[in-house]
C-alpha positions in Angstrom: -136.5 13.6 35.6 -134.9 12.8 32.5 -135.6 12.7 29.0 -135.8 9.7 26.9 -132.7 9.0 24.8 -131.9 10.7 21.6 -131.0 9.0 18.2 -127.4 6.8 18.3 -124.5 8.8 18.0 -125.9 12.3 18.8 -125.3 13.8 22.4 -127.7 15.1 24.5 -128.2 19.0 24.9 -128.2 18.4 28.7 -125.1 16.2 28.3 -123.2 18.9 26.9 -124.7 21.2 29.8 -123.6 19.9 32.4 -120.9 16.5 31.9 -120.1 15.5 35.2 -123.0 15.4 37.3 -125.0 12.4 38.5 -128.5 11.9 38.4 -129.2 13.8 41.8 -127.6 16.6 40.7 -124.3 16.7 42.6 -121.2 17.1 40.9 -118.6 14.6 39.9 -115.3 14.9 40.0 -113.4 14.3 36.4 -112.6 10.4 36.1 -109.2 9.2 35.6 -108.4 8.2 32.4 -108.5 4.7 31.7 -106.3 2.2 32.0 -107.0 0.2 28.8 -108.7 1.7 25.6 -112.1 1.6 25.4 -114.1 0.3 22.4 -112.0 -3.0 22.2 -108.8 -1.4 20.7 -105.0 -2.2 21.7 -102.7 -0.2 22.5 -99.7 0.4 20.2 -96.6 -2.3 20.4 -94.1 0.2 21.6 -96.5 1.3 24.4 -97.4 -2.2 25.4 -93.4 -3.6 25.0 -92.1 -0.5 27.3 -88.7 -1.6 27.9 -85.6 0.6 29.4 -81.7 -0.6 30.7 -81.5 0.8 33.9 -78.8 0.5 37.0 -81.3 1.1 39.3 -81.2 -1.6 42.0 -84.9 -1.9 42.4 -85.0 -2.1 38.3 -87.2 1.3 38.2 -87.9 2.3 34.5 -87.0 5.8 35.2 -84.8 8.2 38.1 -86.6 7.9 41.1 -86.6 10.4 43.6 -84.9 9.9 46.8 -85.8 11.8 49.5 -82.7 12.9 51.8 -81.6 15.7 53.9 -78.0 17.2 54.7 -78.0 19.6 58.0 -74.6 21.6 58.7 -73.2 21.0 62.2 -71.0 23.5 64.1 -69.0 20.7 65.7 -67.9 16.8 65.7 -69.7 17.0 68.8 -73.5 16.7 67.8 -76.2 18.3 66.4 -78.5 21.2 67.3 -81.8 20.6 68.2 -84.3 21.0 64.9 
């Protein structure tokens, strides 16, 4: 059961209620922000041109992590069981 629409431009008491549900009730889960800006706008020129000098040999923008791991042995001989 819902009500009929309310005048442009003015939210809904129920709206402000209760956000993120759907129509049967359940709840949603928050939405991921969007990847492009809504209502036809464009993103800023430094956000779009996003440019960085890095030595990275797969030409990442940033430090990426690398995962490693070091382990101590007691000898030349091998390593413990883990």
């Amino acid at each position: 059961m819902s009500s009929p629409p309310g005048p442009p431009g003015k939210t809904s008491s129920l709206s402000k209620i209760a956000p993120h549900i759907d129509l049967d009730g359940h709840d949603l889960p928050p939405s991921p922000a969007p990847s492009s800006p809504r209502n036809g706008r464009k993103y800023a020129l430094s956000t779009e041109l996003v440019y960085t000098d890095s030595k990275d040999q797969y030409g990442a923008s940033s430090m990426p992590i690398y995962q490693s791991a070091t382990f101590k042995q007691s000898s030349a001989g091998g390593g413990s069981e883990y």
